[in-house]
PATI-596682 format. One record per residue (C-alpha): x negated, z negated, y; residue number from 0; residue in three letters. Coordinates in nm, 4 decimals, always signed. Layout:
// PATI-596682
+----------+----------+----------+-----+------+
!        u !        w !        v ! pos ! code !
+----------+----------+----------+-----+------+
!        X !        Z !        Y ! NUM !  ALA !
...
+----------+----------+----------+-----+------+
// end
This chain:
// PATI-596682
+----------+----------+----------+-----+------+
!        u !        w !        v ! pos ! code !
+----------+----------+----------+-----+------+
!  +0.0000 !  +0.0000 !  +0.0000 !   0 !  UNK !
!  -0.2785 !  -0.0609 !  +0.2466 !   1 !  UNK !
!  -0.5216 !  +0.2435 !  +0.1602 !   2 !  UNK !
!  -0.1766 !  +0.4671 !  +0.1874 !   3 !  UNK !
!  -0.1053 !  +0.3019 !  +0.5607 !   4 !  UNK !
!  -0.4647 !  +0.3461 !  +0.6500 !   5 !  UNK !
!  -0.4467 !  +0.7175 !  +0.5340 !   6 !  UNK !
!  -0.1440 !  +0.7821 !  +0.7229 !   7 !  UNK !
!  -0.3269 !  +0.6331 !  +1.0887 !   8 !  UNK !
!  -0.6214 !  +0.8690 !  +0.9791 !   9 !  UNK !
!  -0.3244 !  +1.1678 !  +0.9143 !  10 !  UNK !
!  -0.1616 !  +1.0731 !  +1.2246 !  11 !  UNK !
!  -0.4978 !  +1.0865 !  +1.4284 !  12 !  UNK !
!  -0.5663 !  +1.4014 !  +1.2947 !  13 !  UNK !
!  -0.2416 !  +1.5422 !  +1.3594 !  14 !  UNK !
!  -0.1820 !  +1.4104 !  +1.7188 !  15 !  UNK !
!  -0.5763 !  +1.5974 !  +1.7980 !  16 !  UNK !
!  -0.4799 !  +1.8861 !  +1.6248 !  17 !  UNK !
!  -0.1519 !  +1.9170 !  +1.8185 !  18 !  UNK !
!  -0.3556 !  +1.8983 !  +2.1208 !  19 !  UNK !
!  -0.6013 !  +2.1489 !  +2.0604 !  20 !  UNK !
!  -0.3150 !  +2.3814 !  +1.9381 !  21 !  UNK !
!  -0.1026 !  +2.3291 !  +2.2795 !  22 !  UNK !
!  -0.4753 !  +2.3843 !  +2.4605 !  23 !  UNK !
!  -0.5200 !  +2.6890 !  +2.2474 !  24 !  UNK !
!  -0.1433 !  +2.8558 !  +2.3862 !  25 !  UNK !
!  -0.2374 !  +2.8118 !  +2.7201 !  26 !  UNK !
!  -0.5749 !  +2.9493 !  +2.6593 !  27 !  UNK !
!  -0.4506 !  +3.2731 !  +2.4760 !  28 !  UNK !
!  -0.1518 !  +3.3450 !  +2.7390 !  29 !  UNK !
!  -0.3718 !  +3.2758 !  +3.0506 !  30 !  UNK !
!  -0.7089 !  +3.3487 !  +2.9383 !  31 !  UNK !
!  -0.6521 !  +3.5682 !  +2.6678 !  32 !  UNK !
!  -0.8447 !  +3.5618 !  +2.3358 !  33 !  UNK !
!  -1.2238 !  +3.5365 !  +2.3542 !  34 !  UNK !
!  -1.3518 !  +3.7263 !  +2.0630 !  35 !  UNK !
!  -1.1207 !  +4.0601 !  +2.0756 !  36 !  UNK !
!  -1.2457 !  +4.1031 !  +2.4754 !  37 !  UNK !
!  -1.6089 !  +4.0203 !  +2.4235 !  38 !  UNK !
!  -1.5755 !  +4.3185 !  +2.1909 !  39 !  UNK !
!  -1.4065 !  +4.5481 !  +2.4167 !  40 !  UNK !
!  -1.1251 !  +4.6018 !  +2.1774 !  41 !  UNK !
!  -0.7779 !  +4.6417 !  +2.4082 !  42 !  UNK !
!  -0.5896 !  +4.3171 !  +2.3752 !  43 !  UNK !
!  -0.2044 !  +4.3443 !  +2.3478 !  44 !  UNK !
!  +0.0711 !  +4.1622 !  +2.4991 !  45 !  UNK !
!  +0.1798 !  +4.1344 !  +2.1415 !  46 !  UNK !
!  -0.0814 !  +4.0019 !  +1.9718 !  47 !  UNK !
!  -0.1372 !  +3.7502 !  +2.2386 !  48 !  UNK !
!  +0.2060 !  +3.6510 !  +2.2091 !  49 !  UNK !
!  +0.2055 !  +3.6815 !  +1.8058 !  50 !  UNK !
!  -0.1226 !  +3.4403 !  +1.8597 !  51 !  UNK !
!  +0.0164 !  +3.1929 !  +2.0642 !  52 !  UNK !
!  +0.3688 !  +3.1843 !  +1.8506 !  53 !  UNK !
!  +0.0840 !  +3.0726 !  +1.5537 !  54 !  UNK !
!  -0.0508 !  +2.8059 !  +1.7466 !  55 !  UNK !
!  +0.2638 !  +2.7003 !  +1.8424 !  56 !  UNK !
!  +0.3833 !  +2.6406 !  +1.5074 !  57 !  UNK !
!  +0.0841 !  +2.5085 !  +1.4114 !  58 !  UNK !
!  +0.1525 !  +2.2214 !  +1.6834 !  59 !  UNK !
!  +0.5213 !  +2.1652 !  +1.5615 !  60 !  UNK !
!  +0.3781 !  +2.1236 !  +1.2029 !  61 !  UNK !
!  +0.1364 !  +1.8667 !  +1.3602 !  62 !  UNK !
!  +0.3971 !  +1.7044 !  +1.4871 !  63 !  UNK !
!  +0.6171 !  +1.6703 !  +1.1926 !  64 !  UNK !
!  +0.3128 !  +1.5121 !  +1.0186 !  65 !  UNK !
!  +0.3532 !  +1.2545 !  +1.2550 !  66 !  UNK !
!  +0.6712 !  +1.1512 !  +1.1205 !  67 !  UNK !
!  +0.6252 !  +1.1657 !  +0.7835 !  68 !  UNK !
!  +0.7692 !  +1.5239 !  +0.6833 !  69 !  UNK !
!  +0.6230 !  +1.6928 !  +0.4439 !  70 !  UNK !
!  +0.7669 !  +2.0651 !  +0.5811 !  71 !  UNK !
!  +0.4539 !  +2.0219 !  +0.8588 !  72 !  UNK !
!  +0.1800 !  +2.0551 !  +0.6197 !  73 !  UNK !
!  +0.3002 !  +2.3994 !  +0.5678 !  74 !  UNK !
!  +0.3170 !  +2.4730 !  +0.9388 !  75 !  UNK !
!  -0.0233 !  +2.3401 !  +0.9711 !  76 !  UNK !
!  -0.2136 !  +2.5615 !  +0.7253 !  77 !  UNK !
!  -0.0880 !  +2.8866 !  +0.8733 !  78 !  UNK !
!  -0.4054 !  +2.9433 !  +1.0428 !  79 !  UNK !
!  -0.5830 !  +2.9687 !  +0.6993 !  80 !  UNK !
!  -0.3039 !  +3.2598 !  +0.5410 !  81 !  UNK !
!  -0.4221 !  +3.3767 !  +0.8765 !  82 !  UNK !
!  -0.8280 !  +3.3625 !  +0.8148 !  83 !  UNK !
!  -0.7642 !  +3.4703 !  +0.4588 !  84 !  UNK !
!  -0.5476 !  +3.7967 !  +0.6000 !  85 !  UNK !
!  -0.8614 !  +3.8634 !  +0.8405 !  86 !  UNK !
!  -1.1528 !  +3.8216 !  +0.5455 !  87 !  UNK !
!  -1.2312 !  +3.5483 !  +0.6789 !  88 !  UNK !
!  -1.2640 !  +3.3028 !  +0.3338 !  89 !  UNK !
!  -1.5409 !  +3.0759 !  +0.3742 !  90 !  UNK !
!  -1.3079 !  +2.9024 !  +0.7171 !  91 !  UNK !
!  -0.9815 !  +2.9551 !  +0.5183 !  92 !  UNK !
!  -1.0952 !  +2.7332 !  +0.2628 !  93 !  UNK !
!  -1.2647 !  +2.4818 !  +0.4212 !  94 !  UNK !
!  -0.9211 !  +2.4049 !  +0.6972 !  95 !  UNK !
!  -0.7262 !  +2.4589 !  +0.3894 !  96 !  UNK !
!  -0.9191 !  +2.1848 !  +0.2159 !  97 !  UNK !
!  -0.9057 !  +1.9651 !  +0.4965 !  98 !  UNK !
!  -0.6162 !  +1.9876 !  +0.6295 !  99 !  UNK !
!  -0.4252 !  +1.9175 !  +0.2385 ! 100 !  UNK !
!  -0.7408 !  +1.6447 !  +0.2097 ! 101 !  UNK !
!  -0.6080 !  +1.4758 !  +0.5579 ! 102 !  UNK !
!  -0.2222 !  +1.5567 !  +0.5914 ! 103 !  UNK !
!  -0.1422 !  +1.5810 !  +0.1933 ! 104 !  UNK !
!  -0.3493 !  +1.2548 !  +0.0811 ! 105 !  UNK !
!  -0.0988 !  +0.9758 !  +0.2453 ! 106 !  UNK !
!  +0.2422 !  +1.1677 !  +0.1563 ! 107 !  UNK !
!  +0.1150 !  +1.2187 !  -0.2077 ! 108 !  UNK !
!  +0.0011 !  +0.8448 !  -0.2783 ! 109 !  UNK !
!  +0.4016 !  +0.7383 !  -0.0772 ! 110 !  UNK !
!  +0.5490 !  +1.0142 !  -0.3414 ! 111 !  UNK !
!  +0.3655 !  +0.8080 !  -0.6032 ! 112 !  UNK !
!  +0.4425 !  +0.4723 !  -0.5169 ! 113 !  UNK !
!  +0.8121 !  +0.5627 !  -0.4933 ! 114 !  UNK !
!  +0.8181 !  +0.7066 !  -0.8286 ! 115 !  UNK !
!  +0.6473 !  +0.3505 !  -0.9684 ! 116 !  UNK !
!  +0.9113 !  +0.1607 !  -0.7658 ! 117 !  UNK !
!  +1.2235 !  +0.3788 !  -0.9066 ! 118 !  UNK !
+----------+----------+----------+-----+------+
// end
């Protein structure tokens, strides 16, 4: 009972910095625009920066539904990783994969668990 209440502080800690970043990284892509596509001169869309920002976005609400306790925000939080792993990009898939289901999953398995034992 106290490792899974110490988890969740760590999960919420997590979640409440990643939310941040992810509301920085909105207004960064819609005023700044992405970083990467311009230093390669590639044309940056409205679109994309909009289809960008909607990612982030969600990524934030899934942050925040970590936060209390539901288990629907774990998915919303990995969508950068489907999004690495669309690009090529493995090696980061994996590892924000890993820690994000190492951070966020951890405390709502070991609650399933205890439940179970209690029932």
């Amino acid at each position: 009972m106290r490792l899974t209440k110490i988890l969740f502080g760590l999960s919420d800690l997590c979640a409440w910095m990643l939310m941040t970043v992810a509301v920085l990284a909105v207004v960064a892509v819609l005023f700044l625009g992405p970083g990467p596509d311009a230093q390669q001169a590639k044309p940056v869309s409205s679109f994309e920066a909009m289809a960008l920002s909607l990612l982030w976005i969600l990524v934030a609400v899934g942050a925040y539904l970590l936060t209390r306790r539901r288990p629907a925000g774990l998915l919303l939080v990995i969508l950068p990783a489907f999004l690495w792993l669309f690009q090529g990009e493995v090696l980061p898939a994996l590892i924000y994969a890993a820690f994000a289901l190492l951070v966020f999953a951890t405390p709502l398995v070991l609650v399933w668990r205890e439940v179970r034992r209690g029932a």
